[in-house]
N, C-alpha and C positions, 0 to 999 in steps of 0.2 A: 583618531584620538584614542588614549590609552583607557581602557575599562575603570567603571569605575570603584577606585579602592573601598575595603570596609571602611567603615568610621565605627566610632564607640557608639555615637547615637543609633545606630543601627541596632543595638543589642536592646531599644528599649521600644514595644510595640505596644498596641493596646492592651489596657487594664495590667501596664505596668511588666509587660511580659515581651519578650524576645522574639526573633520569627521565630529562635531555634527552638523557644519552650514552648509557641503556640504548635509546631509542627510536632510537637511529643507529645500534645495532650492525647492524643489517639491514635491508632493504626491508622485511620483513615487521612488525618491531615499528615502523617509522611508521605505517601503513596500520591495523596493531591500534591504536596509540593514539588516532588518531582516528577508529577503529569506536568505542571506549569515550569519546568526549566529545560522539557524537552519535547514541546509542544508550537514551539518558534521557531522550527527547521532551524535547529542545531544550537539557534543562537537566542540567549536569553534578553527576555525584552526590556530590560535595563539595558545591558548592552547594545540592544537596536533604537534604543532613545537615545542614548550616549552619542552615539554615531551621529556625522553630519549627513544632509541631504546632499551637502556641495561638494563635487571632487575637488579634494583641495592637490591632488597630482597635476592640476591644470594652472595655469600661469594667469588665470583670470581669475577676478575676483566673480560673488555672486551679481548679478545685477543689483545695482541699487543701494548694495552695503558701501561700510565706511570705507575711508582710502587711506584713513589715519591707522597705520598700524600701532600694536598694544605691546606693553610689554608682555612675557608665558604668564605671568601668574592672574594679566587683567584679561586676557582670551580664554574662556574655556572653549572656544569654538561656536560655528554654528548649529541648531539643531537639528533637529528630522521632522520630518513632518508630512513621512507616507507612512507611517507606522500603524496596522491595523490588528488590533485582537479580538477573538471570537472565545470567550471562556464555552467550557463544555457544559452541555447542562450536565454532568456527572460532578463536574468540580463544583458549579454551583451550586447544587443537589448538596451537597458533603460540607461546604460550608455553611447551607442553610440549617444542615442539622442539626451541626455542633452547636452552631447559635442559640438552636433553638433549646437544645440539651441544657446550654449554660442557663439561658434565659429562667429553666424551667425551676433550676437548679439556685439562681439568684432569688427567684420570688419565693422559694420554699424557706429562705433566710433573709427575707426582708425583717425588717424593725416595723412594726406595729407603734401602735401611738405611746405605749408607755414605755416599753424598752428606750424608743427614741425619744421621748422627751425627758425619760432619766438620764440620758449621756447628756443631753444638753442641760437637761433642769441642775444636775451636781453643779454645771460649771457653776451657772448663773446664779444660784440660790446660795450657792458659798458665798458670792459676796455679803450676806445678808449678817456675815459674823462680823467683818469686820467696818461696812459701810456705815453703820447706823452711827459710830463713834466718830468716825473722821466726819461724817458730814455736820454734828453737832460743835467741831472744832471751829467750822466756816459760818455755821446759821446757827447755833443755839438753840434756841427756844421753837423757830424756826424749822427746824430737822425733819418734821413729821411732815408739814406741810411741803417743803423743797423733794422731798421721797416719794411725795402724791404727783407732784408736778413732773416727775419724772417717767411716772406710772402711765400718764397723760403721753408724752414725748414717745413712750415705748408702744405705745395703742397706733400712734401715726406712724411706725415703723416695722410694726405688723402689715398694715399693709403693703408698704413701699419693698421689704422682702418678701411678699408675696406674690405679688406682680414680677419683680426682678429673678429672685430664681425660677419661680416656676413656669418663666419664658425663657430660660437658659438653663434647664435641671441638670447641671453635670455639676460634680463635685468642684469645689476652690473658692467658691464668696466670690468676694471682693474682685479677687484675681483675676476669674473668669469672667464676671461682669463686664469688667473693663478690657479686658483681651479681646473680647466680642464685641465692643464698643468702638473702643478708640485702638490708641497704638499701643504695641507692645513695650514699649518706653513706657507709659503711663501706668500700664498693669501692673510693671513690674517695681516702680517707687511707692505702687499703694502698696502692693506683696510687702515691700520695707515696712513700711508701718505696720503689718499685721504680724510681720515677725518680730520686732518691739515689744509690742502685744504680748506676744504667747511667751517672751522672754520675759517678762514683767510679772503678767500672770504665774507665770510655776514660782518666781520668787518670792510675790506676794500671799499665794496659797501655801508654800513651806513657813517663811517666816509665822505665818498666824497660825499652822497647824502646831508648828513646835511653843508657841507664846500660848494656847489653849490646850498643848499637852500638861504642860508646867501646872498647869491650874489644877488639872486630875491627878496629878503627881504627889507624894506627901512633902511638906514644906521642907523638910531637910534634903531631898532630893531637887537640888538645884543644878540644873541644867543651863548651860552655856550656851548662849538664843543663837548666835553667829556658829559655831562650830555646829552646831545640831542641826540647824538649817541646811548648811555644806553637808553633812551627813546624809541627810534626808535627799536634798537633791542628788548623790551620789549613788544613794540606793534607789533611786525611779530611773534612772539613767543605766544602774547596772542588770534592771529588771524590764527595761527596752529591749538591752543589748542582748541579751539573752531569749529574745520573739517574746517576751510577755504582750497580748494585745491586751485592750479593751474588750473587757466581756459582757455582753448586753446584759445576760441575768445578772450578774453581780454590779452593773450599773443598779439596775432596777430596786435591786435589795436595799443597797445602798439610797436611794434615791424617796423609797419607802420610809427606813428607817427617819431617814433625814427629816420628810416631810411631817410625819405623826410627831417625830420630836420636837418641832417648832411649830407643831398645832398646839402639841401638848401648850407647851409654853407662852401661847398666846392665849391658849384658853384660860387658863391659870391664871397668867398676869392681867388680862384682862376685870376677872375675877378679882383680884389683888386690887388692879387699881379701882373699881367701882368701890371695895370700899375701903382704901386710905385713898383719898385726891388728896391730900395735904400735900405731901411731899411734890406733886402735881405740876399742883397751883405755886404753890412756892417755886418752883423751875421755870412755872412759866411766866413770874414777875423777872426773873434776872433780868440784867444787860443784854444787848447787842453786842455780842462779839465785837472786838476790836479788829480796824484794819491794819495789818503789816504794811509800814510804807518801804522799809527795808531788813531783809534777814539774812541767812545766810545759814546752811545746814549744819546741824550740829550745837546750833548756839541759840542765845535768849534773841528774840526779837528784838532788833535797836530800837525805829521809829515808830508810833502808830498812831491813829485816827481812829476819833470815839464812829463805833460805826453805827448803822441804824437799819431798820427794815428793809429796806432795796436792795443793802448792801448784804445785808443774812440770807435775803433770797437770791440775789443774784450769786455770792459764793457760795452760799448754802446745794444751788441748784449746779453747778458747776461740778462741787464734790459729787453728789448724790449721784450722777452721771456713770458713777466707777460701780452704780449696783446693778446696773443693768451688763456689765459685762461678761459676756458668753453667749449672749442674744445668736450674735453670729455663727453661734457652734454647730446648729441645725443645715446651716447653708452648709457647711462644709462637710458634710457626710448622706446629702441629698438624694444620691442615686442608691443609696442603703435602703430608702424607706419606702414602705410600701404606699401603693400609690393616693392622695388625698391626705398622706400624714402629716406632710412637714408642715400645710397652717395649721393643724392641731396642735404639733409642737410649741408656733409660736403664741396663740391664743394662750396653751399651759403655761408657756413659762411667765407670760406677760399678770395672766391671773395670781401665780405666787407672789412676782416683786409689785404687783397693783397690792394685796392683801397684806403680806409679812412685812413687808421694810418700812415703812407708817406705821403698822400698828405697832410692830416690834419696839422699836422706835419712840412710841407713847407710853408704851408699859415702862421701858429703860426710866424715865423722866419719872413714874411713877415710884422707882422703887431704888433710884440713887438718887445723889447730891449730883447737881451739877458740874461742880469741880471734880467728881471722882471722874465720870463721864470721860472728861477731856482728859484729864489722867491717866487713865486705860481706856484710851479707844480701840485697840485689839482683842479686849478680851470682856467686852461690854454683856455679850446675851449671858456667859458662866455667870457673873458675878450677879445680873436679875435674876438669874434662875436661882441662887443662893439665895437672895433675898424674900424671893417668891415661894421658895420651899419651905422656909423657915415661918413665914408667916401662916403656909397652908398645916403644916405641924402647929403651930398654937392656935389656930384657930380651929381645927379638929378634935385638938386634946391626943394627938397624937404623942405614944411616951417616946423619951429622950434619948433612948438607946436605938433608936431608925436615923437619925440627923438627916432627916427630910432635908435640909435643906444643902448639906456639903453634895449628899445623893444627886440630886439634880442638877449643880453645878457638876456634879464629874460627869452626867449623861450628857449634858449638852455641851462640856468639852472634848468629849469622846466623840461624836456626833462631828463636832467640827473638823477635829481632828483628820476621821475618816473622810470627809467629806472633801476637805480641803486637800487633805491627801491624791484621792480622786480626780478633784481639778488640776493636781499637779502630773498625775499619769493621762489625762486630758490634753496637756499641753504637750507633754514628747509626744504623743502620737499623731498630734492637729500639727506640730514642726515638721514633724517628719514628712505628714504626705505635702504638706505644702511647699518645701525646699525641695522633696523627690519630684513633685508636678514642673516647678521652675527650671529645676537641672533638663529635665527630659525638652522642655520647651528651650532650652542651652540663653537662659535668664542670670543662671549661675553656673560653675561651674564644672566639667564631668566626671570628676574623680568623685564626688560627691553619693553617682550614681554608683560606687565599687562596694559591693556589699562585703560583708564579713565572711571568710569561705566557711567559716563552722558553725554560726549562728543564723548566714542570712540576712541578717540586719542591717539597716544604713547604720555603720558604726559613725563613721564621718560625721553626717548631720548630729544625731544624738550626743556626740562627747562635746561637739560644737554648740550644743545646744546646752550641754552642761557647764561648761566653762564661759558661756556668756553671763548663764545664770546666776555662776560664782560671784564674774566680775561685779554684778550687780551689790551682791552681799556684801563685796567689803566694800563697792565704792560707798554704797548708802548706810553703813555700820546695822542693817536690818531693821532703820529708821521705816517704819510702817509708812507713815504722812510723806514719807519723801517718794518714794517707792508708786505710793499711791496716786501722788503727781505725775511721776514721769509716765505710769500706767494711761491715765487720762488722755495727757499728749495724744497716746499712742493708739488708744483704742478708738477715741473721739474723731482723731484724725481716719481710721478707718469706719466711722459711721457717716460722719463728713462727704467724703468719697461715695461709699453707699448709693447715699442719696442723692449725689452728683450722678454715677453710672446710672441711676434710675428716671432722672431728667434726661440723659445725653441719649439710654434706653428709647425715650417715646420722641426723640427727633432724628437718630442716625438709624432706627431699625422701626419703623411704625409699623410695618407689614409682621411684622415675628409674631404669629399668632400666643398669645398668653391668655391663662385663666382671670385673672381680673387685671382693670386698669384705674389704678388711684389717680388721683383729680389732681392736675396743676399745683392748686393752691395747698391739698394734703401732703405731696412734693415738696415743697418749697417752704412749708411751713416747718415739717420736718427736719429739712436742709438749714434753716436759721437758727432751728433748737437748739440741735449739736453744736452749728458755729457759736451760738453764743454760750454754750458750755466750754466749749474749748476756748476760746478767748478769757471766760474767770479763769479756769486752769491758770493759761499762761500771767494776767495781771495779776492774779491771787499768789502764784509762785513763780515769779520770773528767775529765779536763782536756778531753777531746774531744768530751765531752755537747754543750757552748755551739758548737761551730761544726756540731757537727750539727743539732741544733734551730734555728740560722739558717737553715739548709738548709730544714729543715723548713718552717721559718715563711713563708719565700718561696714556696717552691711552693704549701704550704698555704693562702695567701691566696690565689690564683688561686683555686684550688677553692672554698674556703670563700665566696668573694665571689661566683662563680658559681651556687652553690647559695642563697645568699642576697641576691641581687642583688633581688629582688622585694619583698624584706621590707625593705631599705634603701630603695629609694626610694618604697614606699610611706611608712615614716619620714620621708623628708623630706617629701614630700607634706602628709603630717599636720603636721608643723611649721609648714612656708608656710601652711596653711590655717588653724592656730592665728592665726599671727601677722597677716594677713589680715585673719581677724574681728579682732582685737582693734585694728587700723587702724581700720577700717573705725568701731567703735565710738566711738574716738578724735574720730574726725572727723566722727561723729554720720550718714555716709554707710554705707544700706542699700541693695546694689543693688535688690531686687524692693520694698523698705521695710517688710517685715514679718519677712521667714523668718530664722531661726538657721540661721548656715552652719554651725556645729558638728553639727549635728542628719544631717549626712551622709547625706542622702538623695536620688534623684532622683525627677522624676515619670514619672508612665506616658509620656510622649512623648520621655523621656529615653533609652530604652528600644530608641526605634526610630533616634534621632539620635544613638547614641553616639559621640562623634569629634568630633563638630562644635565650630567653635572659639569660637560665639557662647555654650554653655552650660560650666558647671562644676557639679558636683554639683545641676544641677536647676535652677540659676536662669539667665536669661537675662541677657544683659550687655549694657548703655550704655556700650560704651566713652568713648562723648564725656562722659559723668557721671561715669569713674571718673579721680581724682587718677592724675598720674606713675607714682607710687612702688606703688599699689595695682596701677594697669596693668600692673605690670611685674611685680608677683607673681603676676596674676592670668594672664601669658603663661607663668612659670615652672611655674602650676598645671595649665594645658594644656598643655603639653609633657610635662609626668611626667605626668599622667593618659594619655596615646596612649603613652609610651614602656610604661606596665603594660600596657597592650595588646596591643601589640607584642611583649613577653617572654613571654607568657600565648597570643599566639593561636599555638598548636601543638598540632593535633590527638597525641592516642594514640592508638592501638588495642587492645581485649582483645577475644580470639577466646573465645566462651563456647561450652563444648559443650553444657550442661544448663542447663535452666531450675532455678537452684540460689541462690536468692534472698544466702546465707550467702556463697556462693562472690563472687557479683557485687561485693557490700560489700566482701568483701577486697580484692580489686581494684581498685574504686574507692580505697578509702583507700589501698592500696599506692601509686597513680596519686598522688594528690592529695600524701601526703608525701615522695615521694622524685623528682617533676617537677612545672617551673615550668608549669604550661597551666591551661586552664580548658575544655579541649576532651576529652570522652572519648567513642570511636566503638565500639560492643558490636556484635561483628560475630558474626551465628549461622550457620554452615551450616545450614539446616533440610535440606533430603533428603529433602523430604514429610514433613517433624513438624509438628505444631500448636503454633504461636508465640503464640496469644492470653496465656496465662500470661506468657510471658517479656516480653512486651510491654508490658502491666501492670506488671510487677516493674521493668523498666525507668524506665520514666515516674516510679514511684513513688520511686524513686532520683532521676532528673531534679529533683521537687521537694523531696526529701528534704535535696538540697544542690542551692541556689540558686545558688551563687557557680562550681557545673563545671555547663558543659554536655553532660551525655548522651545522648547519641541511639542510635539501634538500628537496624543494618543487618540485615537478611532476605537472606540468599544463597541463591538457590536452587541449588545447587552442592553435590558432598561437598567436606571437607574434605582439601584436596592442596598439595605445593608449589605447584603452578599458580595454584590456586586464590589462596595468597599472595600469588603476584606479582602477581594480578589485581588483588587488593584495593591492593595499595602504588602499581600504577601509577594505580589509577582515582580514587584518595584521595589520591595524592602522599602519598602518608607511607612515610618511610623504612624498611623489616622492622625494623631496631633500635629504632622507635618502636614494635613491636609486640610484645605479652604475650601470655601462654599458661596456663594451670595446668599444675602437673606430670604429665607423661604416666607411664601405669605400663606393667608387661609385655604388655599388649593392646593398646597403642595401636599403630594401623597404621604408622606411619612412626618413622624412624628420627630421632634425636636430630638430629645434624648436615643433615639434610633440611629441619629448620626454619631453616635460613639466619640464624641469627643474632637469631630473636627468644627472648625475654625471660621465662623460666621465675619467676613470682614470686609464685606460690600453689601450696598441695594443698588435697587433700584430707584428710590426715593428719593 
């Protein structure tokens, strides 16, 4: 068999890096990389895996294999499986260094508790400008209490992301929960909903940063809400593209800022409302919100129903649901923080929307009209703070020339402003790594992975990311309430999930050793929350299903078409070849003049020429014998036959610790349904064990399924991160190309030590 060619994925190795960049970080890993490509008498050990065990020069098959021959592109061949390596201790020496160098060199820039709960607290606590007003649209009177109940729902979800990442602490949420969990299908439809999410998010954090700039602004400077919002996302997108990251200190400043400023404001209105409750109490006599039986965006409600208490809490809790979003921001930058922080995190952020969004919320009712309320529910805390100011000016005797009170309205539009601004440089950054995490996982697709040559930057993701976010603006004309529906869908659908991988968590991995284990019924209680948040969502606004499921459907195809990219144009394939023979028969032209091309098979020398562009499923070609029209389909059949190849030739790896025949099968099939390859590499530490068994069991796998090829690597090494990295640089395969079974309380290393490979068997 021919060696095996580069692929793009190959350019993409742990922590997002190349072999070729990991091989430049130092003199010493060039020097190890080419100790290990001429260290396997001559021949490198990708190459000697590639290789089969069986002379296929012989007219015999292996004992035991199939008798059905494949067509070149469904044989990669059989594999090897005398294959033995001995790493040096010099080479393992040099990669335990670096490791250890990086290591030393990550913990020196770890995130502490407040850095990291500023990156996460901006997200989260932005909503708190514009939540208080949409949820008084749904509940009314209601608001404070459905924002408590919510505070409640976020305490049961402290734990449940507690337990779940910090049994699986590698960066990705949602993603990786369920990539460790279940199948890669599954990981990759909740990844859609989280990329909804953060497309929803930056438009809903622009739209209200520019509706709260306006407010700071002087009245004759009237700004165009739709054009400034495109503006604004224009300039976060053109300050990605150009390497701007997230800066922990300037999180933090920000985050400080933010926090004192809506102490301030609580404290105050607090103040405030102890003593006017008039205006209070009068809020709190109004109606019950009205239910919409039918609407439609953009327009007055047609239908409605007088509604009542159940109904203000039940929509009331529904909306209130969009304040807690960013909860999840913590999960996705996990391996930043130093160690013990990220429940700190969540306990922080949970303490702010438990404290500010109720009370905020109470003061609001203290110091408008109800109707103004629902009128400007984007720009609700300025216009208390105005009121708040003005009152704290007459009540001090402060003189007229301070206007206490426009002052505090511009501080805490400024505040928003920035704040919200931040959540929007929050969301390119959380898109970025999460469509860069999918591409490298081949989720989506690998151009994606092509950086900018002069900036560096995923240009791709980011302008993609920009132009989703557009589309949002003019579909929903920078309609807040609409925006903030399809937001819910999408975030809710990702808590949903959540708390599903956190159930599926304590049955498909029980042995994964974790820091705490939340109770069934705090699971499940949890789990029902969100469902019943996401259900008002959809009955409270069913007109926003349809532009959310475009959503869906767009991104979904990307995925969907990546995962079955194999199976389509094997389909086409099989069509051309249909139509082919039946050319062919037409025209009473047989190219060999005997064989049935339907019969899809090749011959044994097919086997060792696969590629080559003189045969097609076994027969040899006369091009000067075949008609035009046949030529041309017979060029289209060789091009898809090398293009299956090409999707197909990417090695896996699974690290087997026991000779455990059951265990292996799993893996394999795990392998086979949830990645495109036909390559699978069983790598053993032996440590001085006797391998004959597993080698056996191996082989018999190899024929057991003809269409992967299995081979078996002998390490004579323990089992170490080292050891890892040995294997990824000497096999060019990526650690995310690499599986694991689930480790229990004995296993020597620690979760996040496995660098990012792929937990997707037990033993349980």
């Amino acid at each position: 068999m021919d060696s095996e060619p580069p692929h793009q994925w190959e350019k993409v190795g742990q922590d997002n890096m190349s072999i070729e960049q990991i091989s430049n970080n130092s003199h010493h890993s060039q020097s190890y990389l080419s100790t290990i490509s001429t260290s396997h008498h001559g021949m490198g050990l990708a190459d000697k895996l590639n290789a089969s065990s069986h002379d296929w020069n012989s007219a015999n098959h292996p004992p035991g294999s199939a008798r059905k021959r494949f067509a070149s592109h469904d044989f990669p061949g059989y594999g090897s499986y005398d294959v033995r390596a001995a790493p040096m201790k010099n080479e393992i020496d040099i990669i335990q260094s670096r490791m250890d160098n990086e290591k030393e060199e990550r913990e020196s820039e770890f995130l502490q508790e407040l850095e990291a709960t500023a990156i996460s607290g901006n997200d989260i606590l932005s909503s708190t400008f514009y939540v208080s007003g949409l949820v008084t649209l749904s509940a009314g009177k209601m608001a404070p209490i459905c924002l408590a109940f919510v505070g409640f729902v976020l305490y049961l979800f402290r734990g449940i992301y507690h337990e779940t990442v910090m049994a699986l602490p590698v960066n990705g949420g949602t993603y990786n929960i369920l990539l460790n969990c279940t199948s890669k299908q599954i990981a990759s439809m909740a990844a859609v909903f989280a990329i909804i999410a953060y497309i929803t998010t930056g438009v809903v954090s622009a739209v209200d940063a520019i509706a709260y700039l306006q407010i700071s602004l002087p009245p004759e400077w009237e700004v165009d809400q739709k054009s400034a919002t495109v503006g604004l996302l224009f300039f976060f997108c053109l300050l990605t593209n150009l390497g701007i990251k997230e800066s922990a200190f300037f999180a933090k400043v920000i985050f400080v800022i933010h926090v004192v400023t809506l102490t301030l404001l609580a404290i105050f209105g607090t103040i405030h409302m102890i003593y006017n409750p008039g205006l209070l109490f009068e809020n709190l006599n109004t109606p019950y919100p009205n239910v919409p039986l039918q609407s439609s965006l953009g327009e007055n409600d047609i239908r409605y129903t007088e509604g009542g208490i159940l109904t203000a809490l039940f929509y009331g809790f529904s909306s209130a649901m969009l304040g807690v979003s960013g909860f999840e921001t913590s999960s996705q930058f996990v391996e930043e923080q130093a160690p013990g922080v990220f429940p700190k995190t969540l306990r922080n952020m949970w303490a702010g929307i438990m404290i500010f969004n109720p009370l905020l919320s109470l003061i609001s009712f203290s110091a408008l009209q109800m109707s103004e309320i629902m009128d400007n529910t984007d720009t609700i805390l300025a216009r208390t703070a105005q009121v708040v100011g003005q009152w704290i000016q007459i009540e001090f005797s402060i003189p007229d020339q301070y206007k206490l009170g426009p002052a505090f309205s511009t501080l805490v539009s400024l505040d928003a402003f920035i704040v919200l601004a931040a959540a929007l440089l929050t969301s390119f950054i959380g898109i970025n790594g999460l469509i860069r995490r999918m591409s490298m996982d081949r989720c989506l697709p690998q151009f994606l992975l092509v950086q900018n040559p002069f900036t560096g930057t995923d240009s791709y993701i980011l302008v993609g990311f920009f132009l989703l976010c557009v589309s949002q603006v003019l579909l929903f004309d920078s309609n807040i309430a609409a925006l903030g529906g399809v937001y819910c869908y999408a975030f809710l659908s990702v808590m949903t999930i959540f708390a599903l991988g956190n159930m599926l968590l304590k049955v498909k991995r029980p042995s994964l050793p974790r820091e705490i284990s939340v109770s069934w019924s705090h699971a499940m209680l949890g789990f029902i929350s969100v469902l019943i948040a996401l259900m008002g969502n959809i009955l409270g606004k069913p007109q926003l299903l349809t532009y959310f499921f475009v959503y869906v459907f767009v991104v979904g195809s990307l995925v969907f078409a990546m995962f079955q990219r194999v199976r389509i144009v094997r389909l086409i394939y099989k069509l051309l070849r249909r139509q082919r023979k039946a050319l062919r028969i037409k025209t009473g032209r047989m190219v060999d003049g005997s064989r049935d091309d339907d019969a899809s098979i090749v011959s044994q020398s097919t086997y060792n020429t696969a590629g080559e562009d003189d045969t097609i499923d076994g027969d040899t070609v006369d091009e000067e014998a075949i008609p035009l029209i046949e030529r041309k389909k017979l060029s289209c059949l060789t091009s898809l036959s090398k293009t299956l190849k090409k999707f197909q030739n990417v090695p896996f790896v699974f690290f087997c610790k026991h000779d455990d025949v059951h265990l292996l099968n799993k893996a394999i099939l795990y392998i086979q349904q949830n990645e495109q390859t036909n390559k699978i590499i069983i790598v053993h530490c032996a440590n001085d064990t006797d391998t004959a068994l597993l080698t056996e069991h191996v082989q018999l796998m190899d024929l057991l399924y003809p269409k992967t090829k299995i081979s078996l690597l002998i390490l004579d090494s323990p089992f170490s991160p080292a050891a890892i990295e040995w294997v990824s640089q000497a096999l060019k395969v990526p650690i995310n190309a690499m599986f694991i079974s689930c480790p229990d309380e004995n296993f020597a290393m620690k979760v996040n030590q496995l660098r990012g490979m792929r937990i997707i068997t037990s033993y349980d």
